[in-house]
C-alpha positions as CSV (number, residue, x, y, z in Angstrom):
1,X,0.0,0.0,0.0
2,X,1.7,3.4,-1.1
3,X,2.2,6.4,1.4
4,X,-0.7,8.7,-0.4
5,X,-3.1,5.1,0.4
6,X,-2.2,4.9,4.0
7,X,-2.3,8.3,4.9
8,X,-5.7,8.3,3.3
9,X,-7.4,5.7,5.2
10,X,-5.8,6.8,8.5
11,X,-8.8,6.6,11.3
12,X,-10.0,9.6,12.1
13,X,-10.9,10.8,15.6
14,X,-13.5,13.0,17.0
15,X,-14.3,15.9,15.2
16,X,-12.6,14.6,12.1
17,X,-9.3,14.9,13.0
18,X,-6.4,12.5,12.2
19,X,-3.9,13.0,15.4
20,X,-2.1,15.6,16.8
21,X,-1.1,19.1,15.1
22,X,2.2,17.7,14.6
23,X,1.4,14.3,13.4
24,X,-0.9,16.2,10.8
25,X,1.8,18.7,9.6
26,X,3.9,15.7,9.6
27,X,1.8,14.0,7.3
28,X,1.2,16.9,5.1
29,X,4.8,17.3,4.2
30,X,5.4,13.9,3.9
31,X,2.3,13.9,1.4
32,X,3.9,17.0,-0.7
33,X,7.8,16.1,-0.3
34,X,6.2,12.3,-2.1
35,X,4.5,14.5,-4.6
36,X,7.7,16.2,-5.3
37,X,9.5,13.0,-6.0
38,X,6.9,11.8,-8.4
39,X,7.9,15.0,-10.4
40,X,5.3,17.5,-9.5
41,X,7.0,20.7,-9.5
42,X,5.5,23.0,-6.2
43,X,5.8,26.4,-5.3
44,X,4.1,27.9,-2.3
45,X,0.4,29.5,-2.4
46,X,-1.6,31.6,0.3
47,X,-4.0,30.2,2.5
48,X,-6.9,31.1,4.2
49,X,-6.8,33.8,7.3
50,X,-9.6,34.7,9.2
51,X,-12.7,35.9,7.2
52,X,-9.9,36.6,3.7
53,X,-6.4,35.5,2.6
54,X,-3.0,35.5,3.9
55,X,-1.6,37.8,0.8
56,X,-3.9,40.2,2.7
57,X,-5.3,42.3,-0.6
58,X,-8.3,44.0,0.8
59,X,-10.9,41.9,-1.4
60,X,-8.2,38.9,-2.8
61,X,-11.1,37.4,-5.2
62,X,-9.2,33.7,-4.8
63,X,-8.3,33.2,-0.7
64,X,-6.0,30.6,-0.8
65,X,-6.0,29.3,-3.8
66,X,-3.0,31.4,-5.7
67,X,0.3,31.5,-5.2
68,X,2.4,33.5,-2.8
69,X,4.8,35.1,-5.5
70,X,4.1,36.3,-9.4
71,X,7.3,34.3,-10.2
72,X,5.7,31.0,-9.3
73,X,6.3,29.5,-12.7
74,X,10.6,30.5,-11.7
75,X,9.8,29.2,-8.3
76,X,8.2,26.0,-9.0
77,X,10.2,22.7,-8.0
78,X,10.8,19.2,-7.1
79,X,14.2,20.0,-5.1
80,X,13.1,18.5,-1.6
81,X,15.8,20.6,0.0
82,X,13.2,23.8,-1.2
83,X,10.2,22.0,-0.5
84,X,10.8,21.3,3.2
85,X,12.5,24.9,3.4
86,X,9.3,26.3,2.2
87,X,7.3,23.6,4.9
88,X,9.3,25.1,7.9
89,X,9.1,28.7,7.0
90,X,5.4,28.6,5.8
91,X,3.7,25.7,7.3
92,X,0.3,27.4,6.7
93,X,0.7,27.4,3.0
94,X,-1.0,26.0,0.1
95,X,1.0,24.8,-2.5
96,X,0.2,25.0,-5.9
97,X,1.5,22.7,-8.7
98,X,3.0,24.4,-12.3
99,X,1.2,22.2,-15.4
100,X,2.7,21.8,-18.5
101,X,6.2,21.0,-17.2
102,X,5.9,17.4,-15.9
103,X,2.2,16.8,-16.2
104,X,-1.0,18.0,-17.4
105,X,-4.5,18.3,-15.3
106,X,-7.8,18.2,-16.8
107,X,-10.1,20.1,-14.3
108,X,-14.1,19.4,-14.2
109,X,-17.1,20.2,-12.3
110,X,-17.3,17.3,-9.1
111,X,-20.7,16.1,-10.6
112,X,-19.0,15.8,-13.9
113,X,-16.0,14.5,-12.5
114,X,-17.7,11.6,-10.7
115,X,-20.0,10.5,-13.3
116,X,-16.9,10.3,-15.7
117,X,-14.6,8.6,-13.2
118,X,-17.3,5.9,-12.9
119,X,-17.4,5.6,-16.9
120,X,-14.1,5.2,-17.4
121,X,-13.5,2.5,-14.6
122,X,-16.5,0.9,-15.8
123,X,-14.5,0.6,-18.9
124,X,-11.4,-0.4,-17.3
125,X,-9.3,2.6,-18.0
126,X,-6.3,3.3,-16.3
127,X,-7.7,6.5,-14.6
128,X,-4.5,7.9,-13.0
129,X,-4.1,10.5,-10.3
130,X,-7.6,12.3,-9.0
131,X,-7.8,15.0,-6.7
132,X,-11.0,16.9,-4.9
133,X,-11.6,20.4,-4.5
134,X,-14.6,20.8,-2.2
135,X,-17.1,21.5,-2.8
136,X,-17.2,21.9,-7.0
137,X,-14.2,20.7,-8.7
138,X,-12.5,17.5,-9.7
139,X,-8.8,17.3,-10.7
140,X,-7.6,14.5,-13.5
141,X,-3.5,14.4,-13.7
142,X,-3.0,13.3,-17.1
143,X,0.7,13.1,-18.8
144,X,1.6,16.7,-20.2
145,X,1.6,17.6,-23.9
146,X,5.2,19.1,-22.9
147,X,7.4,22.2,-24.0
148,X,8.6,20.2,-27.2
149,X,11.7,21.6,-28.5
150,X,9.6,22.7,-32.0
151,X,7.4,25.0,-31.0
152,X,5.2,24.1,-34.1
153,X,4.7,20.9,-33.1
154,X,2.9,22.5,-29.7
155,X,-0.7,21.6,-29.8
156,X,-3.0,24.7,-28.8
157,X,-6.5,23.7,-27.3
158,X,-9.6,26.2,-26.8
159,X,-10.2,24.4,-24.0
160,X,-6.6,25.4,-22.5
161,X,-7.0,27.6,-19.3
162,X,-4.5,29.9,-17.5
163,X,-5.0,31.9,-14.3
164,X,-6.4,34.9,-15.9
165,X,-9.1,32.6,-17.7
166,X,-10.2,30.3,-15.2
167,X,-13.6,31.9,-15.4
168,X,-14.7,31.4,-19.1
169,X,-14.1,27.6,-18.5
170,X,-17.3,26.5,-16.2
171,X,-17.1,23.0,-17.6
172,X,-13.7,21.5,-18.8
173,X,-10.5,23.2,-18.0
174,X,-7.1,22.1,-19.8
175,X,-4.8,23.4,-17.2
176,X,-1.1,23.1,-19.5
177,X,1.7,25.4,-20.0
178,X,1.6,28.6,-17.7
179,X,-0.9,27.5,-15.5
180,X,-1.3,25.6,-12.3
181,X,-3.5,23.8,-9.7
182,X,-3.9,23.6,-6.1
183,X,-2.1,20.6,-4.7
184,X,-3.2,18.6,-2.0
185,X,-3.5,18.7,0.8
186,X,-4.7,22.3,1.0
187,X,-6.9,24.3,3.3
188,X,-9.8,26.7,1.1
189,X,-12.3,29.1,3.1
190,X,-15.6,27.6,4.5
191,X,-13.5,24.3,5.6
192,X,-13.3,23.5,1.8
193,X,-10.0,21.6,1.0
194,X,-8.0,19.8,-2.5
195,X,-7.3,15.9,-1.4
196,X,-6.2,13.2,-2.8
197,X,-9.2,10.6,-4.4
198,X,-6.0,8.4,-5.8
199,X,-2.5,9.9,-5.3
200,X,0.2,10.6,-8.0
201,X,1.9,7.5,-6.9
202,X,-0.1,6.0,-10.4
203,X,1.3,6.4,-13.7
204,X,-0.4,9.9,-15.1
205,X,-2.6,8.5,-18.5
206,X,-2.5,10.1,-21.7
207,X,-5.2,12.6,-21.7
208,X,-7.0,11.4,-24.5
209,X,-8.0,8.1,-22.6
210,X,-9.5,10.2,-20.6
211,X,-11.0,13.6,-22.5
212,X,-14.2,12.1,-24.5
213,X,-15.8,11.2,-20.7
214,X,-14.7,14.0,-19.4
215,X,-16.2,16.2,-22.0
216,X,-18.9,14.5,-22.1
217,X,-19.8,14.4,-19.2
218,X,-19.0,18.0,-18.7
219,X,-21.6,19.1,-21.9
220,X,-24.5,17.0,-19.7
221,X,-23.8,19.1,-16.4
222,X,-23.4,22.8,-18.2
223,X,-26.7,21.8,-20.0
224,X,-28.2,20.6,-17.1
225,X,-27.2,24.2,-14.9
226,X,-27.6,26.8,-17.4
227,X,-27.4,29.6,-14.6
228,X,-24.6,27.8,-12.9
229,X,-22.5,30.6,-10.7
230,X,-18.8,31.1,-11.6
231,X,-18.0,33.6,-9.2
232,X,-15.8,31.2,-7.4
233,X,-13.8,30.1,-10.2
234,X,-12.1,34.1,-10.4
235,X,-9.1,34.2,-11.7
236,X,-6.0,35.4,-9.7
237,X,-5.4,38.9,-10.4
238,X,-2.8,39.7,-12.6
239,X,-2.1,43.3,-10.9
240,X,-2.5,44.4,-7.5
């Protein structure tokens, strides 16, 4: 049973907690240190504070769920030295995950995301890595279509969303190069959190196992919730 598995299905006490504070901070960087061996490149994000967000912008319209500095992309990395340096100095933090360098993450409505996960296993396709953010979202870590060396040969999506676009993609997001996701374990406001369904100890599929679902499934919801509300999927401003 992998570490993500057993850290998972730990017992949980009263109140929903799984041990001590230090047992869960120990977990949690044991959870993102293995993520950072399995290649995920990390770079610290905010977190929730009190009724807003610890970058403490009168009105952030994303608590917790950007990153700490504009240079992320720069920042982003699997060196374990950084990553545990970054634990100990922030041990609040989020930490987001930069896409299109070592993976890819197809992003869905929950509803969607569930329906679709139960299709593909159905079908007995190697699903890969899935991560929950409650309440609405559903995270699919795919392989990456890359930085290939011939730019020409880069394959440009409509469906491809960055943080300044997050918001005109209410159903399928393509989150590639120049964009990134929460990792879990994070903390969101109203006790919402990103967790692991299946951690990234699986091999990450080729996207296209998994996009006619996901699409599909994705087209069924946005019909079904014409005045669905977007106002939590804001992007991270670009200026302050």
């Amino acid at each position: 049973m992998s570490r993500f598995s057993q850290w998972l299905r730990r017992p949980r006490g009263a109140g929903g907690d799984t041990g001590t504070g230090a047992a869960l901070a120990a977990a949690r960087e044991e959870l993102l240190l293995a993520a950072a061996a399995a290649g995920y490149p990390l770079a610290p994000a905010a977190h929730p504070s009190g009724y807003g967000c610890s970058c403490e912008r009168i009105g952030c319209p994303t608590p917790g769920r950007h990153p700490v500095s504009f240079a992320w992309q720069t920042l982003a990395t699997t060196d374990p030295e950084k990553v545990t340096k970054w634990l100990r100095a922030q041990p609040e933090a989020n930490f987001i995950t930069a896409t299109g360098i070592a993976h890819d993450v197809l992003d869905v409505p929950a509803e969607a995301g569930r329906q679709a996960l139960a299709r593909l296993e159905e079908a007995g396709v190697d699903v890969g890595p899935v991560a929950t953010v409650t309440p609405d979202r559903m995270l699919f870590f795919t392989a990456t279509r890359g930085t290939p060396d011939d730019e020409d040969e880069w394959w440009p999506c409509e469906l491809d969303s960055h943080p300044e676009t997050m918001d005109e993609h209410p159903g399928l997001r393509w989150h590639c190069r120049g964009s990134y996701v929460l990792l879990p374990p994070s903390q969101l406001p109203d006790d919402g959190k990103v967790a692991w369904l299946a951690g990234p100890e699986r091999p990450l599929p080729d996207p296209l196992t998994l996009l006619e679902a996901l699409t599909d499934a994705c087209a069924q919801y946005v019909g079904e919730r014409p005045d669905h509300d977007h106002h939590d999927s804001a992007a991270w401003p670009i200026g302050r």
